[in-house]
C-alpha positions as a Python dict, from the first residue, in 0.01 Angstrom:
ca = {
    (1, 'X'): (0, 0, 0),
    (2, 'X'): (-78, -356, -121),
    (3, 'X'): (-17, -203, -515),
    (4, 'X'): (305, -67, -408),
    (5, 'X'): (414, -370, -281),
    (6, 'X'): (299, -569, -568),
    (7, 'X'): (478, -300, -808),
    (8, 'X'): (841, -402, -563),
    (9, 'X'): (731, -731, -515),
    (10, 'X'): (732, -682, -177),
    (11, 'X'): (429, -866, -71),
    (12, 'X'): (596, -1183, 102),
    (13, 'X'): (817, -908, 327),
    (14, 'X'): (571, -757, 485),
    (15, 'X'): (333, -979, 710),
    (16, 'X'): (152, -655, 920),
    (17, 'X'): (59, -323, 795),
    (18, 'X'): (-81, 38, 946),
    (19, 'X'): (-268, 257, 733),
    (20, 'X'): (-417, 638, 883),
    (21, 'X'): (-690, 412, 980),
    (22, 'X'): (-474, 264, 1273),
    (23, 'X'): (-343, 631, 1411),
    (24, 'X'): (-590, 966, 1525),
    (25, 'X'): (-331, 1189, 1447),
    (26, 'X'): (-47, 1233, 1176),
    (27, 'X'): (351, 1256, 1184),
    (28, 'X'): (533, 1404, 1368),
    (29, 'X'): (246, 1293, 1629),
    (30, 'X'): (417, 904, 1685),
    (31, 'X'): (56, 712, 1661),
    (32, 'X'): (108, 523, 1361),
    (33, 'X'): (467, 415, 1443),
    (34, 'X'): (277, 315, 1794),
    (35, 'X'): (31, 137, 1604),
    (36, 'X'): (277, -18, 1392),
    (37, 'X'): (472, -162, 1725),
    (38, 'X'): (211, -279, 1872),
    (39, 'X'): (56, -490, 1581),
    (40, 'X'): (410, -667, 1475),
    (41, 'X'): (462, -709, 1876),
    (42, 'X'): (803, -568, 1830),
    (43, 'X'): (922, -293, 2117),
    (44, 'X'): (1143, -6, 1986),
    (45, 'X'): (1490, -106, 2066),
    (46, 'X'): (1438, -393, 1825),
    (47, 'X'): (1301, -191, 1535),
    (48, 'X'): (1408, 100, 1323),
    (49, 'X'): (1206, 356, 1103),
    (50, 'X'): (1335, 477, 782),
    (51, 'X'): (1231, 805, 646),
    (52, 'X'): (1266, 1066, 434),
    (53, 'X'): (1112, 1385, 612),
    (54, 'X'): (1217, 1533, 970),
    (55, 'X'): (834, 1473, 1026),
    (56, 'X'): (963, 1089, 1019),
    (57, 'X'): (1213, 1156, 1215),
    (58, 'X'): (1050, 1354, 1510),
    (59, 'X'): (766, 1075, 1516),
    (60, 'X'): (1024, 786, 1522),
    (61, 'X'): (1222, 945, 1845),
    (62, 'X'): (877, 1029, 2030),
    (63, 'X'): (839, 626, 1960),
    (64, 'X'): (1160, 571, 2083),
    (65, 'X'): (1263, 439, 1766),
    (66, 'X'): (1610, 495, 1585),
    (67, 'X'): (1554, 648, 1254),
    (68, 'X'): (1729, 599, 894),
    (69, 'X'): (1709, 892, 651),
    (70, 'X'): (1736, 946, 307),
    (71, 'X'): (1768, 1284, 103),
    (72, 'X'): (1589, 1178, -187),
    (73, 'X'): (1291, 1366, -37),
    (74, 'X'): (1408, 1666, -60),
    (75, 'X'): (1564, 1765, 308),
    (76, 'X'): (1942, 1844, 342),
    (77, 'X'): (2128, 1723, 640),
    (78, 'X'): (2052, 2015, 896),
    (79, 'X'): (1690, 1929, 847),
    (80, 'X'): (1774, 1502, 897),
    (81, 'X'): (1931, 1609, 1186),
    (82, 'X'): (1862, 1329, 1505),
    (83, 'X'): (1835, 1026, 1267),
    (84, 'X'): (2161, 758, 1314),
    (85, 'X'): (2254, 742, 938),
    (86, 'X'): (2170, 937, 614),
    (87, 'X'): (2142, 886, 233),
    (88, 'X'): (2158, 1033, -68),
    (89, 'X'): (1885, 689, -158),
    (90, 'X'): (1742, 366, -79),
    (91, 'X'): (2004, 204, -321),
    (92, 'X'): (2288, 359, -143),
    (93, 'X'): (2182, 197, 188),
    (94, 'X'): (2192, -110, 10),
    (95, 'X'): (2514, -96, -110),
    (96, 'X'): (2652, -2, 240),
    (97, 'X'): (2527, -324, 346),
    (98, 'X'): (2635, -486, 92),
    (99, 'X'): (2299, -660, -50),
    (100, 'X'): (2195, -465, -310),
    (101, 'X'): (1988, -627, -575),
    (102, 'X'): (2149, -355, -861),
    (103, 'X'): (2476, -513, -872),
    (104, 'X'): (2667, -898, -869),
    (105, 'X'): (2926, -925, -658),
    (106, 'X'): (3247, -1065, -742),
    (107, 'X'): (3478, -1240, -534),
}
């Protein structure tokens, strides 16, 4: 994880991480996203997963956390199905809310 986030240059967003190490079993089993709540000390109405499998999905709601979902790995709709929002990708999300780093805005 700490490469990918050096690739993004992501390191200064994220404070807290969970690895496998943190979880006995795997999604859609929620430990990790437990694990994950528990070391940022933030309960589940106040957080939100994003995802890309309905693995993600079915772990977030047995967290009781609201999910986001993009296509872009490789499930249609039917199989997003329970998450608040989908996306074709990451970028598109961005643009809904209007703070994506791949354009300028004008005003």
């Amino acid at each position: 994880m700490k490469a990918l986030l050096t690739i993004c240059g992501g390191q200064e967003l994220v404070k807290d991480a969970t690895t496998s190490d943190d979880a006995e079993r795997s999604k859609p089993d929620p430990d990790i996203l437990v694990a994950a709540l528990e070391k940022s000390g933030v309960t589940p109405d106040r957080a939100i997963m994003i995802g890309d499998t309905p693995y993600d999905i079915e772990a977030a709601s047995r967290a009781g956390l609201a999910t986001i979902a993009f296509r872009c790995g490789g499930w249609d709709d039917a199989a997003l199905q329970g998450s608040i929002a989908i996306y074709d990708h990451p970028r598109q999300l961005l643009d809904h809310l209007g703070q994506s780093p791949f354009y300028a805005k004008t005003s």
